[in-house]
N, CA, C and O atoms as CSV, one atom per row, in Angstrom:
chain,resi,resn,atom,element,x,y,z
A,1,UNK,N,N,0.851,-1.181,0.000
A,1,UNK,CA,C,0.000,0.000,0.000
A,1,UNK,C,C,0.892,1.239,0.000
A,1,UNK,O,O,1.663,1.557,0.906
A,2,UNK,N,N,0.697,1.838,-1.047
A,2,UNK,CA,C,0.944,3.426,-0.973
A,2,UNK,C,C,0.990,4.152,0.082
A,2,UNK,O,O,-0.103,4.255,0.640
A,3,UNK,N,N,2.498,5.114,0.940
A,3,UNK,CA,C,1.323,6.510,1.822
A,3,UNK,C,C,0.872,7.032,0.762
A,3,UNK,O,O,0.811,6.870,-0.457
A,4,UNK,N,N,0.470,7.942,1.871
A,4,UNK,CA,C,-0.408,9.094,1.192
A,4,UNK,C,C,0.508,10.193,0.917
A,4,UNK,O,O,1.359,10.525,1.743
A,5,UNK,N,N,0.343,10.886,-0.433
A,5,UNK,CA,C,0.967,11.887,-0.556
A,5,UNK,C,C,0.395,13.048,0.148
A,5,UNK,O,O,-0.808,13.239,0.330
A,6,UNK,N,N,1.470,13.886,0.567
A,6,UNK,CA,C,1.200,15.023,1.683
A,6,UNK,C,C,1.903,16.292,0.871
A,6,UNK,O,O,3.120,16.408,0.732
A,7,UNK,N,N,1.110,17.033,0.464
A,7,UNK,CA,C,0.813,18.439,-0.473
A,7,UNK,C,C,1.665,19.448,0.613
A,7,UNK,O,O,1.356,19.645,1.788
A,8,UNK,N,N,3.082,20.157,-0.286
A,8,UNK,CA,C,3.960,21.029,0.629
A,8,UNK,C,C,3.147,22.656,0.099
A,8,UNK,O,O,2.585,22.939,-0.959
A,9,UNK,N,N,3.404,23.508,1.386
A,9,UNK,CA,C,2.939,24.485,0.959
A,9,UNK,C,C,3.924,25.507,0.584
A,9,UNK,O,O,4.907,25.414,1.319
A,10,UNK,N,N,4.010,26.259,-0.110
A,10,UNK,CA,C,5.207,26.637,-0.944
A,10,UNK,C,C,5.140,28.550,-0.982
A,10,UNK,O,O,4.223,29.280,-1.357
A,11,UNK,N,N,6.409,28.872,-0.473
A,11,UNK,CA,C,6.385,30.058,-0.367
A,11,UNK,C,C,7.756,30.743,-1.250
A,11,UNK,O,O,7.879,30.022,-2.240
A,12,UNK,N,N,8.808,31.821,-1.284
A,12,UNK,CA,C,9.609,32.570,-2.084
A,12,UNK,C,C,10.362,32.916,-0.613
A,12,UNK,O,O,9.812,33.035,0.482
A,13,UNK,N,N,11.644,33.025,-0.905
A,13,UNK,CA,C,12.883,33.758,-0.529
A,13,UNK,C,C,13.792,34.580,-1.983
A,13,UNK,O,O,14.133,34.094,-3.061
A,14,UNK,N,N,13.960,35.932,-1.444
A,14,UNK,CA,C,14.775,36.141,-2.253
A,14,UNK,C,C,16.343,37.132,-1.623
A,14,UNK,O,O,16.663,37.971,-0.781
A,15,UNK,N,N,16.770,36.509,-2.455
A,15,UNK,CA,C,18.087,36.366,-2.035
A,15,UNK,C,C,18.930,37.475,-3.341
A,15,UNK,O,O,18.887,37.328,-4.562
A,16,UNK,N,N,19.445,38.249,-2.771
A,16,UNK,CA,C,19.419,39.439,-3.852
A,16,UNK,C,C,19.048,39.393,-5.256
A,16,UNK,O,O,17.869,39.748,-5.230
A,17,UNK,N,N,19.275,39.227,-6.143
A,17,UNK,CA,C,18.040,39.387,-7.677
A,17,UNK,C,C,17.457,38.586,-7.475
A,17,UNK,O,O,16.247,38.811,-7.463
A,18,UNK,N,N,17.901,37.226,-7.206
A,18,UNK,CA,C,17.119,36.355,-7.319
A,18,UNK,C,C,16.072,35.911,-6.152
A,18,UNK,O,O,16.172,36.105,-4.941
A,19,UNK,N,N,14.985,35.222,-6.918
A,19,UNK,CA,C,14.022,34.911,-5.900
A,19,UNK,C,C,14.010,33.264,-6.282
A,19,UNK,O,O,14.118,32.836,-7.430
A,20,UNK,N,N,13.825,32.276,-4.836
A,20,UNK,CA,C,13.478,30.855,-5.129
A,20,UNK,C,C,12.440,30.610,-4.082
A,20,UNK,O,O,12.284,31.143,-2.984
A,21,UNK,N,N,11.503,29.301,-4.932
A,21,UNK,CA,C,10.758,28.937,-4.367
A,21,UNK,C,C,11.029,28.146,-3.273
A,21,UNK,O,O,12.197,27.763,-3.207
A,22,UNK,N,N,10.025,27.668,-2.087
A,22,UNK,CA,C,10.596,27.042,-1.077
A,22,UNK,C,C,9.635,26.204,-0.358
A,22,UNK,O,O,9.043,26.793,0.547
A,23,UNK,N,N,9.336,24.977,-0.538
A,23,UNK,CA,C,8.705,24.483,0.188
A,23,UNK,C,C,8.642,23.543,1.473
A,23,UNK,O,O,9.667,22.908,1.720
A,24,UNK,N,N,7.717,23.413,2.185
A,24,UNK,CA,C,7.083,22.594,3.584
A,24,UNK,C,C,6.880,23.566,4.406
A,24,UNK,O,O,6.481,24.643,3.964
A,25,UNK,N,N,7.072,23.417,5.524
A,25,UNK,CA,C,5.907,24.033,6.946
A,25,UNK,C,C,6.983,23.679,8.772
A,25,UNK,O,O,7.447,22.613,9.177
A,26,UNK,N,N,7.003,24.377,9.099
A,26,UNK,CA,C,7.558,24.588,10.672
A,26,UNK,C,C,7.620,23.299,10.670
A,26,UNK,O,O,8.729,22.769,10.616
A,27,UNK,N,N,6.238,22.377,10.738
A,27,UNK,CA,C,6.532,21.501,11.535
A,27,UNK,C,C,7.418,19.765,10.605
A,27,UNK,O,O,8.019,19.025,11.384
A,28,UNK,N,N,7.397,19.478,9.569
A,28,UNK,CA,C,8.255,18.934,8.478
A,28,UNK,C,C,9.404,19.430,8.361
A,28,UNK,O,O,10.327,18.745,8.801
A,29,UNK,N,N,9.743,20.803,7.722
A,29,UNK,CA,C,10.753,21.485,7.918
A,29,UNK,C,C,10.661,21.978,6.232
A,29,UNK,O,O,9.787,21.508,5.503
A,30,UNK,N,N,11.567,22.870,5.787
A,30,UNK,CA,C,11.754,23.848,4.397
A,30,UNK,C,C,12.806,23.210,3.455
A,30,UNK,O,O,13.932,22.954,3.884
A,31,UNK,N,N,12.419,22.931,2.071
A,31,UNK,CA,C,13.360,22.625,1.423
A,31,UNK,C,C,13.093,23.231,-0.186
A,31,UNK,O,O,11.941,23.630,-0.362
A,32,UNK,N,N,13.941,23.333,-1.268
A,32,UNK,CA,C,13.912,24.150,-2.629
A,32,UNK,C,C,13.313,22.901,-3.589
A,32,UNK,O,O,13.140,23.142,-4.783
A,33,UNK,N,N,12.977,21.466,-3.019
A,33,UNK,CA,C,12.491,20.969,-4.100
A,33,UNK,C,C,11.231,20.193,-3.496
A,33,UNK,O,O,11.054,20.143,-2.279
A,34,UNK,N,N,10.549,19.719,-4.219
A,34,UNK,CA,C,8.529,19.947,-3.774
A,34,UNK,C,C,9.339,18.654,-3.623
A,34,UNK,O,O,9.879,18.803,-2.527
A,35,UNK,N,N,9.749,17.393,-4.144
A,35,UNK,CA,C,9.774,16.356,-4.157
A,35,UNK,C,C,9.857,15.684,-2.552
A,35,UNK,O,O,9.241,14.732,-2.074
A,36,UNK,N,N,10.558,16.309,-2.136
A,36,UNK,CA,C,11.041,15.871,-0.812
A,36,UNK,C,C,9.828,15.781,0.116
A,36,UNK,O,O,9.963,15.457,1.295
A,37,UNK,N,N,8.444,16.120,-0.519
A,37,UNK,CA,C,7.364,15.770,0.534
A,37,UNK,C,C,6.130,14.835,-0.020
A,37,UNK,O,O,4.920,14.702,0.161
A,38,UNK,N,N,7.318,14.205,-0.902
A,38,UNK,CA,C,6.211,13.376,-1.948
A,38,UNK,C,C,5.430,12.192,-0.816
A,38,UNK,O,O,4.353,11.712,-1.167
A,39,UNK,N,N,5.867,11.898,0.137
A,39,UNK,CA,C,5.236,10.649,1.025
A,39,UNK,C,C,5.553,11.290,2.403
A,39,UNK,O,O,6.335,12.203,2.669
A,40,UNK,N,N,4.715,10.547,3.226
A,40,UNK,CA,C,5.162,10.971,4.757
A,40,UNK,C,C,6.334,10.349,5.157
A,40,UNK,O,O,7.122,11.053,5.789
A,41,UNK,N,N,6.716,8.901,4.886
A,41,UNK,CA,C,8.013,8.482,4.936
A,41,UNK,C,C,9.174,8.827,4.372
A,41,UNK,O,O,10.128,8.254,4.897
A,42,UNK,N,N,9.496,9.678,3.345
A,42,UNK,CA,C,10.474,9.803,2.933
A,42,UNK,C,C,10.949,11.251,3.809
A,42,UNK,O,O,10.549,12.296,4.322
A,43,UNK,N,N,12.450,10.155,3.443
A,43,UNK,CA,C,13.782,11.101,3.939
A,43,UNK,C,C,14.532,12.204,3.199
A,43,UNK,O,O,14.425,12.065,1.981
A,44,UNK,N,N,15.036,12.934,3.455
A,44,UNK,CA,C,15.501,13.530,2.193
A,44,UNK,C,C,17.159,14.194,2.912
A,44,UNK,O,O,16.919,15.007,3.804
A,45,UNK,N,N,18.138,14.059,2.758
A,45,UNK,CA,C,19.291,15.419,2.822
A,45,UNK,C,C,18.860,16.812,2.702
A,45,UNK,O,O,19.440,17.576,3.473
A,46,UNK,N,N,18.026,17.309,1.961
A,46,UNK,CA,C,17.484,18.446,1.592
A,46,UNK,C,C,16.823,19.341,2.079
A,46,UNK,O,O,16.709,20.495,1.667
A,47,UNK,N,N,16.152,18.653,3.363
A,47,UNK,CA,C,15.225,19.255,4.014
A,47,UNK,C,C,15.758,20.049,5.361
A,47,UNK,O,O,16.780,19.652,5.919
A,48,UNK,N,N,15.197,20.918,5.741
A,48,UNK,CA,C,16.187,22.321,6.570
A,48,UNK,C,C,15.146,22.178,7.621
A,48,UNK,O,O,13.941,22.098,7.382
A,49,UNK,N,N,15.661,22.150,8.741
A,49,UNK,CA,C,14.550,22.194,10.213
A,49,UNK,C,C,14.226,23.773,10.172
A,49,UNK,O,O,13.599,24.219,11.133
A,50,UNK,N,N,14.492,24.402,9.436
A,50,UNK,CA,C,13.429,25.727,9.435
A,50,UNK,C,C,13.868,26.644,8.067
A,50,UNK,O,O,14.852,26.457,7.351
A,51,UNK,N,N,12.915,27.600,7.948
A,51,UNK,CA,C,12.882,28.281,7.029
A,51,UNK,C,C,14.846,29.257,7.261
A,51,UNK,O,O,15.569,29.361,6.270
A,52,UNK,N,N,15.150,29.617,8.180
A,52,UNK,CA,C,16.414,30.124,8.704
A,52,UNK,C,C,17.816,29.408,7.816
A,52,UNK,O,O,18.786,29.801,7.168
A,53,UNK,N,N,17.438,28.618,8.093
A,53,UNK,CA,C,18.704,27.467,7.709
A,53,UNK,C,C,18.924,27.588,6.303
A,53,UNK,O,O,19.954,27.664,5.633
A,54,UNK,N,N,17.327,27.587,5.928
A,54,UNK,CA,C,17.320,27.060,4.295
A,54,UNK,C,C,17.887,28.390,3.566
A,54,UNK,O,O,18.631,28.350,2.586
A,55,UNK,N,N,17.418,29.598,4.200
A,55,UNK,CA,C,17.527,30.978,3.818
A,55,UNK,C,C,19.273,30.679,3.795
A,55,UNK,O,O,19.650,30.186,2.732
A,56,UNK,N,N,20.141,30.871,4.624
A,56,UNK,CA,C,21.578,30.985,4.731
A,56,UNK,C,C,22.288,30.054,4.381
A,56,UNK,O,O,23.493,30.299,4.425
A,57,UNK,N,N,21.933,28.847,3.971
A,57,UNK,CA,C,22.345,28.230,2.945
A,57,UNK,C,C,21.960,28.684,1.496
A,57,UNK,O,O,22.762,28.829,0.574
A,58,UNK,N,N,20.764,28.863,1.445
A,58,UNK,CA,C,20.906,29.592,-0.716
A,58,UNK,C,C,21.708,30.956,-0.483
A,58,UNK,O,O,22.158,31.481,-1.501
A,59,UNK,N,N,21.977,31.700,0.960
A,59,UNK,CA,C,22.541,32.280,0.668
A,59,UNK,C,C,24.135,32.391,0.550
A,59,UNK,O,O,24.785,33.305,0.044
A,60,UNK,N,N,24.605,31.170,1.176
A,60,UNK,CA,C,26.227,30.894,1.136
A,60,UNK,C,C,26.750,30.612,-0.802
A,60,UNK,O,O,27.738,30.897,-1.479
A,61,UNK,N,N,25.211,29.803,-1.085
A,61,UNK,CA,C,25.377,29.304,-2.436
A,61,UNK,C,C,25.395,30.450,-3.424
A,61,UNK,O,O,26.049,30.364,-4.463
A,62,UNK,N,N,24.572,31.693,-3.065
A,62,UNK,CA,C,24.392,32.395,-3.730
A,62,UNK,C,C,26.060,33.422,-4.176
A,62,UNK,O,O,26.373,33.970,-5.233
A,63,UNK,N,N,26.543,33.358,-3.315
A,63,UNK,CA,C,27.453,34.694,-3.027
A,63,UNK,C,C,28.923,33.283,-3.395
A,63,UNK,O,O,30.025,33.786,-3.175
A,64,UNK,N,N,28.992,32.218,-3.730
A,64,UNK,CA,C,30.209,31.761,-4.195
A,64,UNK,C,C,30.268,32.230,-5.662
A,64,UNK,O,O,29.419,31.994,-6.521
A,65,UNK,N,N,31.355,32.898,-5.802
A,65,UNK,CA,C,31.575,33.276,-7.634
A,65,UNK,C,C,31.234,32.171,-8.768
A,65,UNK,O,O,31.725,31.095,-8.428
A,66,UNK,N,N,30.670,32.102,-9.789
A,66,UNK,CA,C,30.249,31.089,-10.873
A,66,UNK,C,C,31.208,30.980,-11.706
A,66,UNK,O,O,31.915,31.834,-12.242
A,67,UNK,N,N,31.172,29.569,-11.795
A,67,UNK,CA,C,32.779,29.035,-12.549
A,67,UNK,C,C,33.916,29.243,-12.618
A,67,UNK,O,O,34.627,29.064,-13.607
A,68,UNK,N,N,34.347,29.804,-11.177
A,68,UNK,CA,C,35.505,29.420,-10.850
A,68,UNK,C,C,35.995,29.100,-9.278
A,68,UNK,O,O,35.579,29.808,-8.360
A,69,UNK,N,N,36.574,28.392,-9.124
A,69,UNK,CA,C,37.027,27.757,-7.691
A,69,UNK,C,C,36.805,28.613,-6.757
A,69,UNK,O,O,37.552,29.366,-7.381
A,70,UNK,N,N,36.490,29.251,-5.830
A,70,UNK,CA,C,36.751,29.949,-4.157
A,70,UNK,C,C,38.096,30.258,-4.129
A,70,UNK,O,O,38.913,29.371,-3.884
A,71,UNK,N,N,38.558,31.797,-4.423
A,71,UNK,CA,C,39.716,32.006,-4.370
A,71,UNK,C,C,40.043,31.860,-2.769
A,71,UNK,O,O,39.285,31.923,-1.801
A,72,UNK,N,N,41.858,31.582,-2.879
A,72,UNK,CA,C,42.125,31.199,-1.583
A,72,UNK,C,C,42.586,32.192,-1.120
A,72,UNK,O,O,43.073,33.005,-1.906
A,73,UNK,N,N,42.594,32.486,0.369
A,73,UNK,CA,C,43.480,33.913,0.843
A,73,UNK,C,C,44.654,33.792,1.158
A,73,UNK,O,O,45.393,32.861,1.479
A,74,UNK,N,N,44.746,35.028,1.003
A,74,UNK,CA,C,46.339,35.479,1.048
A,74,UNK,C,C,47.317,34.912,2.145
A,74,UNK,O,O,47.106,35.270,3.303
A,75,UNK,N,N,48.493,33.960,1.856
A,75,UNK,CA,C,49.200,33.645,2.881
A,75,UNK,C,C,48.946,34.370,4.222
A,75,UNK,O,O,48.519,35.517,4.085
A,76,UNK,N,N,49.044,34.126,4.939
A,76,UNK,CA,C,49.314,35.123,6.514
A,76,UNK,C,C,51.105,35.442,6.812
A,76,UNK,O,O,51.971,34.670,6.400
A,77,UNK,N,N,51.292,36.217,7.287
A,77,UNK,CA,C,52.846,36.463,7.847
A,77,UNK,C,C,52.969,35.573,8.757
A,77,UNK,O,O,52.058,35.045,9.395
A,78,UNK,N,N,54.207,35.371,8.846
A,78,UNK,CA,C,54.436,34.392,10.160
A,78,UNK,C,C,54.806,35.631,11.214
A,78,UNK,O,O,55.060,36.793,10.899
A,79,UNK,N,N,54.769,35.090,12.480
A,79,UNK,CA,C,54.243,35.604,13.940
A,79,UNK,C,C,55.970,35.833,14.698
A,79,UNK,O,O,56.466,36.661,15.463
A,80,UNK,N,N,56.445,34.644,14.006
A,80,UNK,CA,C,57.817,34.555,15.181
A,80,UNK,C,C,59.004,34.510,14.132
A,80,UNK,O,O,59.066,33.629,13.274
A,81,UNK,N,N,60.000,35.584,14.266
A,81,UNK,CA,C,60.535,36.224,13.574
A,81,UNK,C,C,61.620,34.865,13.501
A,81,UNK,O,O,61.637,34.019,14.396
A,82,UNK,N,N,62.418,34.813,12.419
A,82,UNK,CA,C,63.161,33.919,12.048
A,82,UNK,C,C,64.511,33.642,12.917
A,82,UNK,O,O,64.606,34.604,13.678
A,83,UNK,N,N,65.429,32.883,13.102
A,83,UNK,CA,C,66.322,33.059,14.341
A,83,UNK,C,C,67.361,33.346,13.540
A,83,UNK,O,O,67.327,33.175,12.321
A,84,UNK,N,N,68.189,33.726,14.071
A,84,UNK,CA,C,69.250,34.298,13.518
A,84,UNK,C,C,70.505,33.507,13.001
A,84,UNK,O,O,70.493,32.447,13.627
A,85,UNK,N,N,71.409,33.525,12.288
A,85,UNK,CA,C,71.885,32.208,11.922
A,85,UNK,C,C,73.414,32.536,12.556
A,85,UNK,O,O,74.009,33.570,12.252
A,86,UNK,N,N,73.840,31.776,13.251
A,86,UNK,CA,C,75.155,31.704,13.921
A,86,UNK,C,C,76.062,31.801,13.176
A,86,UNK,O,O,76.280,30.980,12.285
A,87,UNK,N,N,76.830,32.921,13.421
A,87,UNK,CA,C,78.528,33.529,12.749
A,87,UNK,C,C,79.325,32.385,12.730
A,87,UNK,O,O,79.668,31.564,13.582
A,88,UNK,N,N,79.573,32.573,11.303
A,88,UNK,CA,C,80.916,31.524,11.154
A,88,UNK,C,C,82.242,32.600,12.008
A,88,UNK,O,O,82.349,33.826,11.962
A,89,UNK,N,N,82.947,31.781,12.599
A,89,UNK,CA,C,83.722,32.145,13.433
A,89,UNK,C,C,85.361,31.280,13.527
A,89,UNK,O,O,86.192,31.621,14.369
């Protein structure tokens, strides 16, 4: 026997130009694809215990540059100055 499919209710975040859709409810939890509430049993990775989560994740996704790697930062200086090298004598 089939569950029953359970109908997500679907609202918008937007996240500077862009706007995405977002569905489920407080008590299931928020995710960007309807699928994830296709049955009461299913599990999903996808799904965010609140609308918060889901928001600052599209927004980490949003703000990585497109097609190309996460530039890396700049070496740091080192802290403890180099020792001095003993006189030939």
């Amino acid at each position: 026997m089939m569950p029953p499919v359970v109908a997500a209710s679907r609202t918008y975040l937007r996240i500077g130009a862009a706007v995405y859709p977002v569905y489920g409810d407080d008590l299931r939890g928020w995710s960007p694809r309807p699928q994830d509430f296709g049955s009461v049993l299913a599990t999903t990775p996808w799904v965010y215990g609140s609308i918060d989560e889901l928001f600052f994740a599209l927004v980490n996704l949003s703000t990585q540059a497109k097609g190309r790697p996460a530039a890396r930062p700049a070496p740091v200086a080192s802290l403890v100055s180099p020792r001095p090298r003993p006189s030939e004598g």
